[in-house]
C-alpha positions in Angstrom: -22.0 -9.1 -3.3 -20.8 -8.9 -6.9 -17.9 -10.1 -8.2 -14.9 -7.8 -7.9 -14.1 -5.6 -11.2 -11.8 -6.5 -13.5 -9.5 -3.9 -12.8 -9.8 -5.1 -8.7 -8.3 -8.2 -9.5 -5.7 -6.9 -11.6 -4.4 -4.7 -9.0 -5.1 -7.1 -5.9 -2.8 -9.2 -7.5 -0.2 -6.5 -7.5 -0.7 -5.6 -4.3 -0.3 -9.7 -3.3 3.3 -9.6 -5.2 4.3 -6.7 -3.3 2.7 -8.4 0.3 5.0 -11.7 -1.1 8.0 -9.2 -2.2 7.8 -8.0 1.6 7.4 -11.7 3.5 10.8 -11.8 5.1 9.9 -8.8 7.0 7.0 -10.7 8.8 3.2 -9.3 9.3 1.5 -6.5 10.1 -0.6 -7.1 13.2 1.7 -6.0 15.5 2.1 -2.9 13.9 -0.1 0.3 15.0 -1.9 2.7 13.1 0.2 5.6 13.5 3.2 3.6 12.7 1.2 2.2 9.4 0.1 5.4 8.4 3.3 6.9 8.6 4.2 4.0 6.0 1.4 4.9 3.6 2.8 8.5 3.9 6.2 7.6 2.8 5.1 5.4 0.1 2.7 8.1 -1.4 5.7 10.3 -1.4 7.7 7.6 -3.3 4.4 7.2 -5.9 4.8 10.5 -5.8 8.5 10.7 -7.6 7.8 8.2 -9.3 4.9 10.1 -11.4 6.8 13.1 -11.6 9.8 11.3 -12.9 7.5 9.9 -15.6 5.6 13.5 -16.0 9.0 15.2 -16.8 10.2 12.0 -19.4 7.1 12.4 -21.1 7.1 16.2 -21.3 11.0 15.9 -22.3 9.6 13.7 -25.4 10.9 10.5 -23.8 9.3 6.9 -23.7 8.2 5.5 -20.9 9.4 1.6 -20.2 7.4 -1.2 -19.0 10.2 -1.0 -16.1 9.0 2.6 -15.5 5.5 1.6 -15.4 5.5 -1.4 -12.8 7.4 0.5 -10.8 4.4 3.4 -10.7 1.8 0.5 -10.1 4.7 -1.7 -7.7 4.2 1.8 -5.3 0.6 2.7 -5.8 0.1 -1.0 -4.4 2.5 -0.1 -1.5 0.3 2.8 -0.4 -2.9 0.2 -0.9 -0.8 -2.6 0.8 0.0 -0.3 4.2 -4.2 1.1 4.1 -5.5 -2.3 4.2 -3.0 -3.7 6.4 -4.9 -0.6 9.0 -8.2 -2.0 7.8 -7.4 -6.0 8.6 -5.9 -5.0 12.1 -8.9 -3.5 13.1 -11.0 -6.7 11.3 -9.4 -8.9 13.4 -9.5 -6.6 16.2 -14.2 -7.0 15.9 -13.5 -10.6 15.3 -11.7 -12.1 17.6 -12.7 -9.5 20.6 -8.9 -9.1 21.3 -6.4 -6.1 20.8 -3.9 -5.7 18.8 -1.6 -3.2 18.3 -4.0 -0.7 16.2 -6.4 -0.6 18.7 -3.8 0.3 21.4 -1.9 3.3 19.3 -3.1 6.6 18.9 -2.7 7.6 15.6 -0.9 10.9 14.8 -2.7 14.0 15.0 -3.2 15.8 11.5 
């Protein structure tokens, strides 16, 4: 496998500082798919704002701030944070042959 892209790393380590942000609240395995993609729901709505806020500045003739920009990639790595935390339940779900909380929840239905 090649090495990750430039632009990979960069936002892996964004995502990390948002994982490390978040440590006090403990991990993610116990936590089941519908309750995780609920999560990446709500964040998306807040990345959401967060570009429109931006949209209208801009389109008002405003600057944007550095502020105003980590906080656009801050939730964009939220959103990426909650989909991988699905995909490494279900990783250790293959690997170690024992359940965990995704495999037990039905997601919602769309």
């Amino acid at each position: 496998m090649a090495d990750p892209r430039q632009e990979l790393r960069w936002f892996a380590r964004r995502m990390e500082d948002e994982l490390r942000a978040n440590d006090h609240k403990g991990g993610w395995h116990s936590c089941g798919d519908g309750y995780l993609l609920r999560r990446i729901a709500d964040e998306r709505a807040e990345l959401g704002r967060a570009l429109r806020k931006l949209a209208r500045k801009v389109a008002r003739g405003g600057t944007v701030t550095q502020k105003e920009i980590q906080s656009v990639v801050a939730e964009a790595a939220d959103v990426a944070n909650f989909a991988m935390m699905i995909a490494d339940n279900w990783k250790y779900f293959v690997d170690n042959h024992e359940p965990v909380a995704s495999a037990l929840e039905e997601p919602p239905r769309e």
